[in-house]
N, C-alpha and C positions, 0 to 999 in steps of 0.2 A: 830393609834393616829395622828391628825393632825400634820405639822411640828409647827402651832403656839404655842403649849402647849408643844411641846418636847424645845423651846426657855426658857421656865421656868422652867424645871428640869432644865437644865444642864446651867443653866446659874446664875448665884451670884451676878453677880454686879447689878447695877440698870440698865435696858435697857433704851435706847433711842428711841424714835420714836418720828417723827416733819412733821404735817401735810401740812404745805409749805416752799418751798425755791424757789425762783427765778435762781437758780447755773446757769440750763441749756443756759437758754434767756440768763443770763450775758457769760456765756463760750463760747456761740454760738458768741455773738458779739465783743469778746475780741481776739478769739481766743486760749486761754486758754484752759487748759485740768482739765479732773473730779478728775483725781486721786490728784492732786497737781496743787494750783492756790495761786493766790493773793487775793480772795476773803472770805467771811464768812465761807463758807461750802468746802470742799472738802474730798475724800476719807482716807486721808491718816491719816486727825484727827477726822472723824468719825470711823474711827477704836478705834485710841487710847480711844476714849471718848463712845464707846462701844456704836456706834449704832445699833439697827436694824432693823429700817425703817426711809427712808425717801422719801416724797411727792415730784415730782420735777416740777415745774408749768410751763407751755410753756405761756407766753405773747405777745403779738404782737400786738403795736402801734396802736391805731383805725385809726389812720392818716395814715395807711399804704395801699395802694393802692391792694394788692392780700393777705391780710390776711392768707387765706387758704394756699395759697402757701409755705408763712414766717411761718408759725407755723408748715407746712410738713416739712421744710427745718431745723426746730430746733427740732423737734421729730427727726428725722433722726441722727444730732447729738447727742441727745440722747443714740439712739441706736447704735452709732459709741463709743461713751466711754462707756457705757457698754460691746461691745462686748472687750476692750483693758483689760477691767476688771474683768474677768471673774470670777477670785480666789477671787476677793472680794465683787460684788454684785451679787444678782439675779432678776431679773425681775419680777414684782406681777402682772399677769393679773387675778389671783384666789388667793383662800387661799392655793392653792395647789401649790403655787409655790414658798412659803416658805423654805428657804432652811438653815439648822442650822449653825452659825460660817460666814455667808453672810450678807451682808447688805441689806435688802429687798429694793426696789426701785419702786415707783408708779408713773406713767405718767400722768398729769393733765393739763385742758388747763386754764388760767384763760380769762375770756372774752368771752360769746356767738360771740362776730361780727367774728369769723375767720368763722362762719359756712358761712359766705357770703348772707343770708338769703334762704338758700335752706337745706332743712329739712335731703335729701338724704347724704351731708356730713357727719352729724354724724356719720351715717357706715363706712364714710372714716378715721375718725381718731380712732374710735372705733376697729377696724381692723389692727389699727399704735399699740395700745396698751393703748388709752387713756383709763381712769377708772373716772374719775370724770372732773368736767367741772363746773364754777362759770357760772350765764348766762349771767351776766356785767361785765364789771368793774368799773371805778367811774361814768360814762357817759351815756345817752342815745342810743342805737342802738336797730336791730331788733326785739328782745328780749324784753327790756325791759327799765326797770330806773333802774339807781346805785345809790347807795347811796349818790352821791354826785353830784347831776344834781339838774338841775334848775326844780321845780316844778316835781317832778317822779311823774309819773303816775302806776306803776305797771308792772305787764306782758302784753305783746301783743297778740291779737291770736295763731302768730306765737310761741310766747317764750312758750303756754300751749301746742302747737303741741311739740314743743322741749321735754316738762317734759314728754309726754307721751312717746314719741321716746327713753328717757333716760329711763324709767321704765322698758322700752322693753328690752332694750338691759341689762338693769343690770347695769348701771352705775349711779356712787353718783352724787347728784345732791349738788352742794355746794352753800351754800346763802350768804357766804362774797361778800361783793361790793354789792350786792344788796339791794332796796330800801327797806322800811317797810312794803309799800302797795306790791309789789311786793313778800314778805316774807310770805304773807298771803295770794296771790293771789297759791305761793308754795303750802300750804297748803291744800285751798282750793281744788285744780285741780292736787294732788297728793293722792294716796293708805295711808288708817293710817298707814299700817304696812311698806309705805316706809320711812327709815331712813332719818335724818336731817342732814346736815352734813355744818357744820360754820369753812372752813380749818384755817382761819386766824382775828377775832372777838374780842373784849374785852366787858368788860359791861359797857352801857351808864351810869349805877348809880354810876360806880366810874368816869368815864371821859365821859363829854357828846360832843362826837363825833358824827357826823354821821355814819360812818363807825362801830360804838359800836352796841350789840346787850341791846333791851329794854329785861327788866326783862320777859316780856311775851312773846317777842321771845325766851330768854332763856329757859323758862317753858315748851314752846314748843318741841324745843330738847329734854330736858329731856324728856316728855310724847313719844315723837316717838324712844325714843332709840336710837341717834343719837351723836353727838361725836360736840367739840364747842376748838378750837385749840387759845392759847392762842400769841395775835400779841404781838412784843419785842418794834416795830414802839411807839419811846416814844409821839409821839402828843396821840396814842392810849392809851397808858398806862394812859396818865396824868401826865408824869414827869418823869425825869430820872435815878429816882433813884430807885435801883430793890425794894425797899419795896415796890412800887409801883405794881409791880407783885401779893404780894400776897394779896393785896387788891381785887382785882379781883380774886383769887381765891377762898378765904373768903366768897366773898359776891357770887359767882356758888355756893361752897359747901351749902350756906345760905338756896339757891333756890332750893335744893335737887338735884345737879348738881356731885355730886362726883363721879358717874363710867362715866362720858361723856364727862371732862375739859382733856385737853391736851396739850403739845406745836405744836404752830402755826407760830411759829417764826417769819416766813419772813426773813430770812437772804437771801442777795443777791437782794434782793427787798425793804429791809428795809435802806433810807441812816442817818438815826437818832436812834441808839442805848442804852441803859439805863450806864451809866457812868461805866467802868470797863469790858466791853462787845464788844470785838471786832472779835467777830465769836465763831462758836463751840469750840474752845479751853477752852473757859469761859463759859463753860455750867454747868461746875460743881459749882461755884461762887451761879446761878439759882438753885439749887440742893440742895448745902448746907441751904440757907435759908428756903426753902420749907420744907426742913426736920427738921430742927428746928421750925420750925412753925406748922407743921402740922403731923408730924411724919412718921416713914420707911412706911407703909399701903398707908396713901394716895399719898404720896411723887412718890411711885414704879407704882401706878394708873395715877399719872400727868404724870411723864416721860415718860410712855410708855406703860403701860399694856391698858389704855384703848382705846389708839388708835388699838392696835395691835389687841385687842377683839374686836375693831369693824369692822376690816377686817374679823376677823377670821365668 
């Protein structure tokens, strides 16, 4: 029996699973440690708060002169507070690596530019332990347009060489930060039976952001089986007040989106949070309203079951 399903026998409370934090990038430049920090996310109250998974996204500055480098040198921390933690996380580079009573842990890069525009890094961080990879971030590079550039154009030849690279090897291909044209150009120049995967997204029909996904990106997800991680980031939201959350989850369920909405939090990445929310400690606060709104079934599917299903 996998260890993902042996998590839901033996386990009663609501799990936690959150498909972005920033922790690492912020630890790495603070100096601060994983088990215990000054910031949103740390080990000590994803225990108490019974997580078990969390996405950890490596970023690194497009203004930054060896990219590749600064995102080896934050993986690395990475796997330097993992290895101090041994009794408390474990590493996901499979579903097989699931480990009951541990916090599962995924390594994700946000931003194609660390690939430095040469195809052959991928193997290089794919090999660090990377499993998923946005291919922008707000801005123009190799890749592609982000969401938030002047005039996006889409993917580049390069960035469809990238999708084919990521197919290969097995890793998520994540469309937050990316453009629309670009979300399609995914589509287009990826497998149907490859998964969608939106680590950090809200929906444009409750807050018209750019960084929000249109109802027909949504639809999309859903059709590929793919997972759509809910941002806390109140401009995304539309306000800061948590009923704001479940607006957005409302209008996915709407869309026939219920085994695929998840938390995306952004904590550690996020510096504008919904009033009463100043890290995982207040995730139950998000929890309780969900569950009055929407009941124990779907409530247990946002928190956690359906990210966790979509590793498994």
């Amino acid at each position: 029996m996998d260890n993902f399903f042996i998590l839901f026998i033996m386990e009663k409370k609501i799990l936690i699973a959150d498909a972005h934090c920033d922790t690492i990038s912020r630890i790495h430049n603070t100096g601060e440690f994983l088990y215990k920090n000054s910031g949103h996310f740390d080990l000590e109250r994803a225990k108490e708060n019974n997580y078990a998974l969390q996405i950890f996204a490596v970023w690194v500055n497009p203004k930054e002169e060896s990219p590749l480098k600064k995102a080896q040198d934050m993986i690395m921390t990475y796997h330097e507070e993992c290895a101090k933690n041994l009794d408390n996380v474990s590493k996901i580079r499979s579903k097989w690596d699931f480990e009951t009573g541990k916090i599962g842990t995924v390594l994700a890069i946000e931003g194609g530019n660390i690939l430095e525009g040469n195809i052959e890094n991928i193997k290089i961080i794919y090999d660090m332990g990377v499993r998923l990879m946005t291919l922008t971030w707000n801005g123009i590079n190799a890749l592609g347009s982000g969401a938030i550039s002047e005039n996006p154009q889409g993917l580049t030849p390069f960035g469809i060489e990238v999708l084919h690279k990521m197919e290969q090897l097995g890793m998520f291909i994540d469309v937050s930060h990316l453009c629309e044209k670009g979300f399609w150009d995914v589509i287009k120049h990826t497998k149907a039976e490859t998964p969608l995967f939106a680590s950090h997204s809200n929906c444009q029909a409750i807050c018209a952001h750019p960084r929000n996904l249109t109802d027909e990106q949504i639809r999309a997800i859903i059709k590929r089986k793919g997972f759509m991680g809910l941002n806390l980031y109140t401009p995304f939201l539309g306000g800061n007040n948590l009923s704001q959350i479940n607006k957005h989850i409302k209008h996915i369920i709407a869309l026939g989106g219920e085994d695929v909405i998840g938390f995306g939090c952004d904590f550690d990445g996020a510096d504008e949070l919904p009033k009463g929310i100043n890290g995982i400690e207040n995730i139950d606060k998000i929890i309780k309203r969900i569950k009055n709104t929407f009941g124990m079934e779907i409530t247990e599917k946002i928190c956690g079951k359906n990210l966790l299903k979509f590793f498994s």
